[in-house]
Residue frames as a rotation matrix with the C-alpha (Angstrom) as fourth column:
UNK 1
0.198 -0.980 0.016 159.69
-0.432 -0.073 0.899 51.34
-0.880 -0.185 -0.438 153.94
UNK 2
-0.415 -0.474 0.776 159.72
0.653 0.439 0.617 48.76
-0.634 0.763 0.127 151.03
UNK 3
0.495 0.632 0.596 158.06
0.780 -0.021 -0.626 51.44
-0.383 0.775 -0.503 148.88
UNK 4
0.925 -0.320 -0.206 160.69
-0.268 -0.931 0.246 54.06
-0.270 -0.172 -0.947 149.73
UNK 5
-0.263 -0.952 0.158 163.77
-0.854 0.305 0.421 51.85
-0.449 -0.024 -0.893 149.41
UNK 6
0.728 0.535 -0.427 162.15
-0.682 0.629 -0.374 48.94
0.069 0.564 0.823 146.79
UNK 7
0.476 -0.301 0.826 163.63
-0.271 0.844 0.464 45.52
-0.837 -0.444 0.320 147.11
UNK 8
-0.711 -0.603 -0.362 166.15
-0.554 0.162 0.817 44.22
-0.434 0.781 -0.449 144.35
UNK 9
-0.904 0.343 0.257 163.25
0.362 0.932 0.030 41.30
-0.229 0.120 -0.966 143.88
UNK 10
-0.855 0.513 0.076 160.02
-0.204 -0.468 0.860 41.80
0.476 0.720 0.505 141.71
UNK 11
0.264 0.964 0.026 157.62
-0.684 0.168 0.710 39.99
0.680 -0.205 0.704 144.05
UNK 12
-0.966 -0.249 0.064 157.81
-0.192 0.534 -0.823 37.97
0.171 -0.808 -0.564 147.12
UNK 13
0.162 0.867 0.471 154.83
-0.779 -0.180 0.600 36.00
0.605 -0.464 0.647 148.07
UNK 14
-0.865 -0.452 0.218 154.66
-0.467 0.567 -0.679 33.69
0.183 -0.689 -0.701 151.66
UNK 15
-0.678 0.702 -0.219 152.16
0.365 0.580 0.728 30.87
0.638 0.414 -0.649 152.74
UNK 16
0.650 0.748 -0.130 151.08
0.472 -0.264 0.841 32.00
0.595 -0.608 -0.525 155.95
UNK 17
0.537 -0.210 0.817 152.48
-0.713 -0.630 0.307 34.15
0.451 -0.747 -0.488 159.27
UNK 18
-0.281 -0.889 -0.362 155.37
-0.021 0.383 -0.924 33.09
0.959 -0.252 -0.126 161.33
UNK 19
-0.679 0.196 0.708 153.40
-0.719 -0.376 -0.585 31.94
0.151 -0.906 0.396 163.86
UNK 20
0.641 0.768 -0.015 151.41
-0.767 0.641 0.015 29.16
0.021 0.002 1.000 165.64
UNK 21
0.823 -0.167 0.542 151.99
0.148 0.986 0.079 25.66
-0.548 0.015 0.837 164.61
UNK 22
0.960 -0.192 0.203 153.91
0.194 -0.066 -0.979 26.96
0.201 0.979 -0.026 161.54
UNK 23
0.302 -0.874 0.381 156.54
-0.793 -0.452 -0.408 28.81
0.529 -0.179 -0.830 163.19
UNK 24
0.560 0.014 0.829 156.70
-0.581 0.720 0.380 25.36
-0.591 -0.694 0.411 165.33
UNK 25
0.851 0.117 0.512 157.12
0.135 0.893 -0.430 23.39
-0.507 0.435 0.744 162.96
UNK 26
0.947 -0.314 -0.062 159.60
-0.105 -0.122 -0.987 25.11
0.303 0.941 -0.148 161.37
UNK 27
0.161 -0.764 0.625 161.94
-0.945 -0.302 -0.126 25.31
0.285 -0.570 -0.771 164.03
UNK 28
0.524 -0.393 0.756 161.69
-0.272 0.764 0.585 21.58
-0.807 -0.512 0.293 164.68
UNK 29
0.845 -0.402 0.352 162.51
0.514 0.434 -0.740 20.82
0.145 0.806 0.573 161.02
UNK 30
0.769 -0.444 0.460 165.67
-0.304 -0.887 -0.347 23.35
0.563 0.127 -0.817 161.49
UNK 31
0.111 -0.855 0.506 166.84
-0.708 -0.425 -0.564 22.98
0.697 -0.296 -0.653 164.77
UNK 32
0.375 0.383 0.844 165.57
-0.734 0.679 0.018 19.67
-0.567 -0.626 0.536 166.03
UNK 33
-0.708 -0.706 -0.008 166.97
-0.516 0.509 0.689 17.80
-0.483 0.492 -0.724 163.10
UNK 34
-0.022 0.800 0.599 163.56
0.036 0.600 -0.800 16.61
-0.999 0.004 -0.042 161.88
UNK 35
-0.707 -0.117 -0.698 164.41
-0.566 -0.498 0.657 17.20
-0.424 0.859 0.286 157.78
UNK 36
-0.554 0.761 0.338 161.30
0.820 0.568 0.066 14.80
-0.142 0.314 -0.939 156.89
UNK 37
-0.176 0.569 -0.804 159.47
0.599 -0.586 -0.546 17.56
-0.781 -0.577 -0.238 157.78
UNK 38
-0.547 -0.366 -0.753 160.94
-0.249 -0.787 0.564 19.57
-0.799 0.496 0.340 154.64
UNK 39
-0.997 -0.055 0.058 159.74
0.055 0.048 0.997 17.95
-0.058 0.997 -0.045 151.79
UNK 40
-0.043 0.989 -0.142 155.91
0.988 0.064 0.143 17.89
0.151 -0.134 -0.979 153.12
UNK 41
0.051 0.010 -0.999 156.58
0.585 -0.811 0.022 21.76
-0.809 -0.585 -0.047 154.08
UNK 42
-0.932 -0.213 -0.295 157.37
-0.129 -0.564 0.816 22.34
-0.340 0.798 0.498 150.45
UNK 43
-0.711 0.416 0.567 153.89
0.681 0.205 0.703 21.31
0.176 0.886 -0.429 149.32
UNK 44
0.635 0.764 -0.117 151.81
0.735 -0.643 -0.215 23.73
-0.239 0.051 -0.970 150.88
UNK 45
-0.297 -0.576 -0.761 154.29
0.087 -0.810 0.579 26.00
-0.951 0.106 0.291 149.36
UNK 46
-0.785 0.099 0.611 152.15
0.558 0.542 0.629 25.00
-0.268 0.835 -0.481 145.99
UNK 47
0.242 0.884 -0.401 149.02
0.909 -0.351 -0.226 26.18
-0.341 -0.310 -0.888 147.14
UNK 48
0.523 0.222 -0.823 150.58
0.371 -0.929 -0.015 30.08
-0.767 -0.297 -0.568 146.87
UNK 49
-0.516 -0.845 0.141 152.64
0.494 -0.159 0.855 29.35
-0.700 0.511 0.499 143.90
UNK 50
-0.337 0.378 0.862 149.76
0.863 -0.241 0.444 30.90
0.376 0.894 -0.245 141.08
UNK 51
0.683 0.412 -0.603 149.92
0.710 -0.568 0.416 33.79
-0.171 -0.713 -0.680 143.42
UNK 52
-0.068 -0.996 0.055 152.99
0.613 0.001 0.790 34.74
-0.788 0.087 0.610 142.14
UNK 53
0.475 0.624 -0.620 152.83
-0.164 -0.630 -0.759 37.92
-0.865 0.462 -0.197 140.13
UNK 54
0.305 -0.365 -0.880 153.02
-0.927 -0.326 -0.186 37.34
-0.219 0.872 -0.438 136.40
UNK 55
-0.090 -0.546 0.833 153.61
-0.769 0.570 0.290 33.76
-0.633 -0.614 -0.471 137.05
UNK 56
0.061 0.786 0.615 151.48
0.152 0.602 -0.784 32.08
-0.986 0.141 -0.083 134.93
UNK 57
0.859 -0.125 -0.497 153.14
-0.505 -0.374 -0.778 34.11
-0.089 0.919 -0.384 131.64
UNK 58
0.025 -0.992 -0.123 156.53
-1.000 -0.024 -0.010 32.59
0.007 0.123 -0.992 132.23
UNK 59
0.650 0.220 -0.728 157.07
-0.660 0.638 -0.397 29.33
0.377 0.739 0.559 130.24
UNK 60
0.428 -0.540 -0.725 160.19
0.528 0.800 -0.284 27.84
0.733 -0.261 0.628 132.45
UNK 61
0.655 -0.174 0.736 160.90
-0.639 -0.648 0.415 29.45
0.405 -0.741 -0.536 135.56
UNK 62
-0.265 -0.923 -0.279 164.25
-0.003 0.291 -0.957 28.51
0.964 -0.253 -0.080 137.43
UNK 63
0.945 0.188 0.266 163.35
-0.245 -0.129 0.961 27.57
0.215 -0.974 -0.076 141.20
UNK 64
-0.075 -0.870 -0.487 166.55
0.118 0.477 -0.871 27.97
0.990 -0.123 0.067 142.85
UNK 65
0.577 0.201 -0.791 166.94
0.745 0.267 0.612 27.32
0.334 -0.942 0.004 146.99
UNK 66
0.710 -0.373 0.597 168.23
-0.325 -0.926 -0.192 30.01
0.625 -0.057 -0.779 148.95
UNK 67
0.255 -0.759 -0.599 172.30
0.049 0.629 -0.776 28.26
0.966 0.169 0.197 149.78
UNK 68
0.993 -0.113 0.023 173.58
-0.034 -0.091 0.995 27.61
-0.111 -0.989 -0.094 153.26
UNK 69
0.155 -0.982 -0.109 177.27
-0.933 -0.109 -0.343 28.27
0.325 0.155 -0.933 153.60
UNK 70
0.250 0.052 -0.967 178.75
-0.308 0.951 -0.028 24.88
0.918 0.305 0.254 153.85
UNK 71
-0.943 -0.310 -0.120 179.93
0.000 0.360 -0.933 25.02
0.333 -0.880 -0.339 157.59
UNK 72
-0.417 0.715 0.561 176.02
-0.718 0.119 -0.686 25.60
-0.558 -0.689 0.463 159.07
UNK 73
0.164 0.534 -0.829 175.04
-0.862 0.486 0.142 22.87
0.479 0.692 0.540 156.35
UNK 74
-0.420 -0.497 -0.759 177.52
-0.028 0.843 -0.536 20.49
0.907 -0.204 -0.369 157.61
UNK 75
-0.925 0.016 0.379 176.01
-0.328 -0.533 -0.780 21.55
0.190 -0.846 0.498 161.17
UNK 76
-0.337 0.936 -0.100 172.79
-0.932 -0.347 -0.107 21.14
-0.135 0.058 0.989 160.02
UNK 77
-0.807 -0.070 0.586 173.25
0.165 0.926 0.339 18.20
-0.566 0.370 -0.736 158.06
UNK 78
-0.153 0.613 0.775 170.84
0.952 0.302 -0.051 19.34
-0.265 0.730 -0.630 155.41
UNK 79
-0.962 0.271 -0.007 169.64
-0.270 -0.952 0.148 22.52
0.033 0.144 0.989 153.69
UNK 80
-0.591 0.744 0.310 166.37
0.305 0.563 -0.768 23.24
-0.746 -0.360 -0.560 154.63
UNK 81
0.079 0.697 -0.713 165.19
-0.720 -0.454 -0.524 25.62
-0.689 0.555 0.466 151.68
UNK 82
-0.796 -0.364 -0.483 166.37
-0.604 0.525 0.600 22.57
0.036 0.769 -0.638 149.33
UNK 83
-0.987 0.116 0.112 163.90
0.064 0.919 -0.390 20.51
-0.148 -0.377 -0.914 151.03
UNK 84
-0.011 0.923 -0.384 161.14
-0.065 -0.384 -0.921 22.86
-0.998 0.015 0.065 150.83
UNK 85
-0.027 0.893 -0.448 161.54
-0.806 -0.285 -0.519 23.12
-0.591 0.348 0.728 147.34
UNK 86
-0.961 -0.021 -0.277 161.89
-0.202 0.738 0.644 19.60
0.191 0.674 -0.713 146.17
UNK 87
-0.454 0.855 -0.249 158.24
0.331 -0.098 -0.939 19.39
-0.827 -0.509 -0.239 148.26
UNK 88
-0.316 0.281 -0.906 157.17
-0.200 -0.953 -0.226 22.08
-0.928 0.110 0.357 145.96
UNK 89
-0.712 -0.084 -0.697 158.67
-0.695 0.230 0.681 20.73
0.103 0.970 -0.222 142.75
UNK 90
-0.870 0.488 -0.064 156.63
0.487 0.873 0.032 16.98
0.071 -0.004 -0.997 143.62
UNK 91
-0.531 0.610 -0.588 153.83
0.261 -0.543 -0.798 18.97
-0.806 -0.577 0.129 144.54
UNK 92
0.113 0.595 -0.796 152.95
-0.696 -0.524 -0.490 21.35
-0.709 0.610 0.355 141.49
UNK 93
-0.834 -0.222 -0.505 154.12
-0.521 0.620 0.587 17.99
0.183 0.753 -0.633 138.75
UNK 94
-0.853 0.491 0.175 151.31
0.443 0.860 -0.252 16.10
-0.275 -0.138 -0.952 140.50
UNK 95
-0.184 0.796 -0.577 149.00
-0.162 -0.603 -0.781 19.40
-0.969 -0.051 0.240 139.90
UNK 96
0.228 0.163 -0.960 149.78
-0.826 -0.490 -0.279 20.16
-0.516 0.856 0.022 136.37
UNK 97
0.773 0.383 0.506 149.99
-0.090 0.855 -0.511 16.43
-0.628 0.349 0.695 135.38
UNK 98
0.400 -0.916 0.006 154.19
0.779 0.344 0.525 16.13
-0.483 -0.205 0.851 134.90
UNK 99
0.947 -0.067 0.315 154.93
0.100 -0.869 -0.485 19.65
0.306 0.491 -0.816 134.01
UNK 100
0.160 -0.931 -0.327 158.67
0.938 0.247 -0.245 20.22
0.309 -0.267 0.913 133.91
UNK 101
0.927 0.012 0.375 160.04
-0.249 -0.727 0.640 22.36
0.280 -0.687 -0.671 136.35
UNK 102
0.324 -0.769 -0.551 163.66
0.552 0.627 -0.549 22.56
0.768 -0.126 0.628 136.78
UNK 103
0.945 -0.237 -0.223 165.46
0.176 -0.207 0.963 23.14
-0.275 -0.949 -0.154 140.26
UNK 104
0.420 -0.907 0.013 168.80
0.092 0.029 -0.995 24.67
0.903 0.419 0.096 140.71
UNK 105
0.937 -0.165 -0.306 170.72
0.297 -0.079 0.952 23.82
-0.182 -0.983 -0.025 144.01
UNK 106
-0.307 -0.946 -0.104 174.65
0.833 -0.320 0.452 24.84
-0.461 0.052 0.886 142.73
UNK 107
0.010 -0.350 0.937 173.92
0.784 -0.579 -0.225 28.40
0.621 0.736 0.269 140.67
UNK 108
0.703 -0.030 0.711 173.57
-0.575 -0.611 0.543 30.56
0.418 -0.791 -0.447 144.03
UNK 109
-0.081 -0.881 -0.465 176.67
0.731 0.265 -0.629 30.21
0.678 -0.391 0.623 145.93
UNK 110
0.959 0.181 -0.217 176.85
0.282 -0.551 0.785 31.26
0.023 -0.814 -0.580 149.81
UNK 111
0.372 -0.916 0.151 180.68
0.242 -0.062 -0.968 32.51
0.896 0.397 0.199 149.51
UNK 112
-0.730 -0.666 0.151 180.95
-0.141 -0.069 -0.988 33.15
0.668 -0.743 -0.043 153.26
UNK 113
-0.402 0.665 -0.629 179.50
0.762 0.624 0.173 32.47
0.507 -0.410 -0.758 156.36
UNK 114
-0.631 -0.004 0.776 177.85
-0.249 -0.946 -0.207 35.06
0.735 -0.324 0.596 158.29
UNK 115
-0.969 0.043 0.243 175.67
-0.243 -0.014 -0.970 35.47
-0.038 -0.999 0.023 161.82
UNK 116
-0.529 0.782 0.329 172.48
0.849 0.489 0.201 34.84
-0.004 0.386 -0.923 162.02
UNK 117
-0.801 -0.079 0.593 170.37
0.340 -0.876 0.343 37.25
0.492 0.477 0.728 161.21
UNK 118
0.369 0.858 -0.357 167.38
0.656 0.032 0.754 36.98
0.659 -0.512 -0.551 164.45
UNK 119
0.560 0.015 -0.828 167.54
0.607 -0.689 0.397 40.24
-0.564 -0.725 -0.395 166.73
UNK 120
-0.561 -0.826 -0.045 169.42
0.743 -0.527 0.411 42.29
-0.363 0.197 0.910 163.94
UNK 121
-0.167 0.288 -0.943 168.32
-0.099 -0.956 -0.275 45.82
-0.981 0.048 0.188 162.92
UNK 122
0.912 0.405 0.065 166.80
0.074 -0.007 -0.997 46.47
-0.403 0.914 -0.036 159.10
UNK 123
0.876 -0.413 -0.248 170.22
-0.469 -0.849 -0.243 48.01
-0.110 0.329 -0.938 158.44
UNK 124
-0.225 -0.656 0.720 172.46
-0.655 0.649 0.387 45.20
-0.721 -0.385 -0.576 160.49
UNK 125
0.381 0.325 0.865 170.71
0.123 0.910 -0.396 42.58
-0.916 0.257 0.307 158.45
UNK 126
0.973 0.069 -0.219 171.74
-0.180 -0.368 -0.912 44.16
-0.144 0.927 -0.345 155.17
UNK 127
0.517 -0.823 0.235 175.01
-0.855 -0.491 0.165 44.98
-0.020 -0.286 -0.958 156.20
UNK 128
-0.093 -0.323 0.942 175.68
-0.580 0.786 0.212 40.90
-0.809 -0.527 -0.261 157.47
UNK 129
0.395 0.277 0.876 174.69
0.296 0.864 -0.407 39.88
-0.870 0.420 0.259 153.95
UNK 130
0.749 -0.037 -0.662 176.26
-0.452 -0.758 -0.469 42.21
-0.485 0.651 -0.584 151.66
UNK 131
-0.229 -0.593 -0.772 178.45
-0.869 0.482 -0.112 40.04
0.438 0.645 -0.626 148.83
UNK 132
-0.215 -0.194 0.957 177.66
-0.774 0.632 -0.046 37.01
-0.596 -0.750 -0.286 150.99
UNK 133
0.541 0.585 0.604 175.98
0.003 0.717 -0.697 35.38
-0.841 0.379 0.386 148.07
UNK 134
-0.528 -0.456 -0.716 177.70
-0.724 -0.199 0.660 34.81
-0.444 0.867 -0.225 144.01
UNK 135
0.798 0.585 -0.143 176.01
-0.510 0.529 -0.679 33.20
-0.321 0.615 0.720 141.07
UNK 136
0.055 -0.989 -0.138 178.45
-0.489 -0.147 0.860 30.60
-0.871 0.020 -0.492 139.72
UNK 137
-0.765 -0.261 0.588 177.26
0.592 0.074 0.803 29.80
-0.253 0.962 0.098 136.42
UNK 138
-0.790 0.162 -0.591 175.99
-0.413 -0.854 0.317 33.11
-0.453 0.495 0.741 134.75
UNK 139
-0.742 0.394 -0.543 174.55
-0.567 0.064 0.821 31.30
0.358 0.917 0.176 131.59
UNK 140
-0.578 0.698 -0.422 171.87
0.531 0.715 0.455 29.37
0.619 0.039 -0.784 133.36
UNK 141
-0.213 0.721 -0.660 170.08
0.771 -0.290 -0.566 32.12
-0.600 -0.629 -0.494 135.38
UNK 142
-0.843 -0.504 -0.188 171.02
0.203 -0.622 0.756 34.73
-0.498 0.599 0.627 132.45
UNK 143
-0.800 0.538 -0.264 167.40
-0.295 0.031 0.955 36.04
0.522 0.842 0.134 131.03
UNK 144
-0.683 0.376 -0.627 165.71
0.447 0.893 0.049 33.56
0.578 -0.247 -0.778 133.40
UNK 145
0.049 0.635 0.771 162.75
-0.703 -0.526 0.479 34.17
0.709 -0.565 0.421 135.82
UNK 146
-0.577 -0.737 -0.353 164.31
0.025 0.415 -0.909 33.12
0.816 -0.533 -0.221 139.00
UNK 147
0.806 0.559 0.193 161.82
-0.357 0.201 0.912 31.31
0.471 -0.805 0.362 142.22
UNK 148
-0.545 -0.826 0.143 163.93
-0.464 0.155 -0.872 31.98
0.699 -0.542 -0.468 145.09
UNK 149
0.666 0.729 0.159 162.51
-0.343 0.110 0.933 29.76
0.662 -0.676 0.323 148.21
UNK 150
-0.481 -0.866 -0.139 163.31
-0.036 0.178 -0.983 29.72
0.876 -0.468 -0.117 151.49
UNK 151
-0.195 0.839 -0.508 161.38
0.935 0.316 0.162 28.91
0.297 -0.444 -0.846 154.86
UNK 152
0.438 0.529 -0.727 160.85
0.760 -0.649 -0.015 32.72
-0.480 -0.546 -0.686 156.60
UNK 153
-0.227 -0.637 0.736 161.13
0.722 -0.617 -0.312 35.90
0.653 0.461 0.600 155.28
UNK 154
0.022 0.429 -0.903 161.34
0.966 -0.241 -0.091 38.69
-0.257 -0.871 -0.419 157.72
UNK 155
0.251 -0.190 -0.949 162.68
-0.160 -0.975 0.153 42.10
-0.955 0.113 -0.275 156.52
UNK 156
0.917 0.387 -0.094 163.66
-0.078 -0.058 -0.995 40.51
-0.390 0.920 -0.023 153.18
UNK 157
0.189 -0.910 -0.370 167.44
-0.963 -0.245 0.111 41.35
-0.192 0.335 -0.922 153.24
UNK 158
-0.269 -0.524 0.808 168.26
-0.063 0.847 0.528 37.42
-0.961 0.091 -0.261 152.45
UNK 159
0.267 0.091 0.959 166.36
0.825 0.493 -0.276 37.25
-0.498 0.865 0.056 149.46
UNK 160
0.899 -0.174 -0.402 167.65
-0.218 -0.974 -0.066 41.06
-0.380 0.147 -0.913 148.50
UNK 161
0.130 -0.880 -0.457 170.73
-0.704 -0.407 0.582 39.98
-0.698 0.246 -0.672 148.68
UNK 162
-0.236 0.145 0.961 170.17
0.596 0.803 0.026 36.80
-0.768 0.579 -0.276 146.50
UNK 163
0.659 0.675 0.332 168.40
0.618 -0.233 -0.751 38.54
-0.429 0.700 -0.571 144.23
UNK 164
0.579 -0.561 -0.592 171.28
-0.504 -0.816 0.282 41.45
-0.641 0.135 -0.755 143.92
UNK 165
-0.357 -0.909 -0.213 173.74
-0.589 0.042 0.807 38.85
-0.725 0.414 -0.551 142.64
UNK 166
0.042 0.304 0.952 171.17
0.578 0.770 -0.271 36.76
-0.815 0.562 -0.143 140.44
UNK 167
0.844 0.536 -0.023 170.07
0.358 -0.595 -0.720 40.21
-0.399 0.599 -0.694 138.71
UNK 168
0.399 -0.686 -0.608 173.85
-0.802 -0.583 0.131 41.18
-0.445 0.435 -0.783 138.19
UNK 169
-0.546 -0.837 0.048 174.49
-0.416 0.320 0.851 38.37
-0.727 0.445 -0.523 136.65
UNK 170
-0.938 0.211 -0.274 171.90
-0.342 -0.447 0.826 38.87
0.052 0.869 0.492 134.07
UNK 171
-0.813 0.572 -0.110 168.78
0.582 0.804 -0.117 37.13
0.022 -0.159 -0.987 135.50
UNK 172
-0.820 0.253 0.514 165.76
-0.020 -0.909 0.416 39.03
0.572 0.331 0.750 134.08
UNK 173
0.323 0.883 0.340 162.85
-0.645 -0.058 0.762 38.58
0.693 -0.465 0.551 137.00
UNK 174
-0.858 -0.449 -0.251 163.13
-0.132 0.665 -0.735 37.71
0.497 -0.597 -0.630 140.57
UNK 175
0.286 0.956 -0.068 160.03
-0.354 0.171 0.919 36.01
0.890 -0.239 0.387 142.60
UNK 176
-0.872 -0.477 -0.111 160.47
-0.258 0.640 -0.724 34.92
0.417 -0.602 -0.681 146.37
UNK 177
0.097 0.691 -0.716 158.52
-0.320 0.703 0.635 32.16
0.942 0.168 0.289 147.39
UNK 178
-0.684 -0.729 0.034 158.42
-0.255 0.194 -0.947 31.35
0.683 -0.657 -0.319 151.62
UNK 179
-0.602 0.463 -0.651 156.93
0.577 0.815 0.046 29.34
0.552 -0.348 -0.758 153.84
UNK 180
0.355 0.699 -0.621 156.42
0.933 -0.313 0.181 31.91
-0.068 -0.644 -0.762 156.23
UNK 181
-0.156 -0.529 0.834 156.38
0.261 -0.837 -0.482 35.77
0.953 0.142 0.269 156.50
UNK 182
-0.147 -0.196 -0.970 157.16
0.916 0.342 -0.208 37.52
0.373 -0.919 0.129 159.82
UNK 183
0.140 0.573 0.808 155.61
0.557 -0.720 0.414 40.30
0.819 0.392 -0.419 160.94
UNK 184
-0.735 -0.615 0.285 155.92
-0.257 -0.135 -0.957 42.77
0.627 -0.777 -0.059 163.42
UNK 185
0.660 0.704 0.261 152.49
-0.714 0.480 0.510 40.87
0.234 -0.523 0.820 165.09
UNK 186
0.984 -0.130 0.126 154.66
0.109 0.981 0.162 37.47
-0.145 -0.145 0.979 164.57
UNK 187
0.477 -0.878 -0.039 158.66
-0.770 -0.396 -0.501 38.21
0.425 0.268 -0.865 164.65
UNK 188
0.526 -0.305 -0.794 161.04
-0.139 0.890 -0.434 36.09
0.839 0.339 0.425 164.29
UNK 189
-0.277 -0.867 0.415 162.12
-0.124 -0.396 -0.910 36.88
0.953 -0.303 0.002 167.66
UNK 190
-0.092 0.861 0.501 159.66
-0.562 -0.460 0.688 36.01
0.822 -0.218 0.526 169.48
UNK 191
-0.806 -0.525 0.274 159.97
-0.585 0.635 -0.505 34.46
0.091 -0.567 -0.819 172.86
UNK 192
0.007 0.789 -0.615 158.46
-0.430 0.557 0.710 31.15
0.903 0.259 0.344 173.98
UNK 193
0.683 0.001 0.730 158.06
-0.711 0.231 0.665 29.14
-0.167 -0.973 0.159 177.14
UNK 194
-0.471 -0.878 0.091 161.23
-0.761 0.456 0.461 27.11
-0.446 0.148 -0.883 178.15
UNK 195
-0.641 0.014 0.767 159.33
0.236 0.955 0.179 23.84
-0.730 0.296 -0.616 177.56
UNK 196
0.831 0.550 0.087 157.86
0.063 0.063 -0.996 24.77
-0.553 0.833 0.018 174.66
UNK 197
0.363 -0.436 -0.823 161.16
-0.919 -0.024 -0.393 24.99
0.152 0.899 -0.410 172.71
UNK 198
0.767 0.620 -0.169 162.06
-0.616 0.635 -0.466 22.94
-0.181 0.461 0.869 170.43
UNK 199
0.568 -0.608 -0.555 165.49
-0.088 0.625 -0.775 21.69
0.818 0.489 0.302 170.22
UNK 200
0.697 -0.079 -0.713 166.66
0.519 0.741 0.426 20.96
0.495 -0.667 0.557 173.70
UNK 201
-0.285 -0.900 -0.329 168.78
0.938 -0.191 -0.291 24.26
0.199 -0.391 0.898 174.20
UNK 202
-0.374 0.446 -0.813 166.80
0.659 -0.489 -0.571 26.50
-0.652 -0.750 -0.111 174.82
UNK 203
-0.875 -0.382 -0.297 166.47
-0.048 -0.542 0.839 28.31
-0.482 0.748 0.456 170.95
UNK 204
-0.283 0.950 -0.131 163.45
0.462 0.015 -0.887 29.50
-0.840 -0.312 -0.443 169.87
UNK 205
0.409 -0.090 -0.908 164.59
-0.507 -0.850 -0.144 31.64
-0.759 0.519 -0.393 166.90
UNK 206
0.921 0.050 0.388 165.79
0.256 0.672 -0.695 31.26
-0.295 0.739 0.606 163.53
């Protein structure tokens, strides 16, 4: 499918399978309130960063988080892809012995809110994200080679649609960067035993 219908985004690479501990873990940091959790979750997002294709040519990449609309933030009480990559950023500076690396959390802009996107069709997901995202300052992604990160990718359509409005507004290489990828072995849909979930209502999903 992604070779028939190619992704707006140049590469996408993830640390491990949505599944196990991982997929555990992620859901407590999420929906358990556990946001400690994030910034240690961003560093093994290091490990897969020179995995990144072409990565290693590009002199100042832009890591930018992938935005929560402010009502499920306020909900949340935290973004969680922010967390992952400040993790990330502390992470590769300690590798490469204080290499700058700059984060953007305001140039991606969630501009509405929308459902979630666990039990939706390839198509439905698109559909629920179309315009959902806007760059609001142009001149700092403009040219740029843009590390989107966020904690699961499943079909892709989040960072698609990220990527759609980075690339129209002039950003010249997109890379996503995620904790986990979901497969159709490990989907994000996947049920668990009641007492195994993780946030006291019964929610197992992302």
């Amino acid at each position: 499918m992604c070779r028939e219908d190619g992704p707006p985004f140049d590469g996408a690479r993830s640390f491990g399978l949505y599944g196990g501990k991982l997929r555990l873990v992620i859901l407590r940091l999420k929906f358990a309130g556990e946001g400690r959790l994030g910034s240690r979750l961003g560093e093994l997002l290091a490990s897969t960063w020179d995995t990144l294709p072409q990565m290693g040519e590009v002199a100042s990449p832009l890591i930018v988080p992938v935005p929560l609309h402010p009502s499920r933030r306020r909900e949340r009480g935290f973004n969680q892809s922010e967390l992952l990559a400040a993790g990330l950023v502390r992470a590769l500076r300690m590798q490469s012995g204080g290499a700058a690396l700059q984060v953007s959390k305001a140039c991606l802009r969630r501009k509405r809110a929308t459902p979630p996107q666990t039990g939706l069709s390839v198509a439905a997901r698109r559909e629920n994200l179309r315009g959902a995202f806007e760059v609001v300052n142009p001149s700092e992604v403009r040219g740029r080679t843009i590390v989107l990160v966020d904690d699961v990718m499943t079909t892709g359509a989040t960072l698609s649609a990220c990527a759609r409005a980075l690339k129209r507004a002039g950003a010249a290489n997109i890379m996503g960067l995620t904790l986990a990828r979901a497969t159709p072995q490990f989907p994000d849909l996947t049920r668990v035993d009641t007492d195994n979930t993780v946030d006291g209502l019964g929610r197992d999903s992302t």
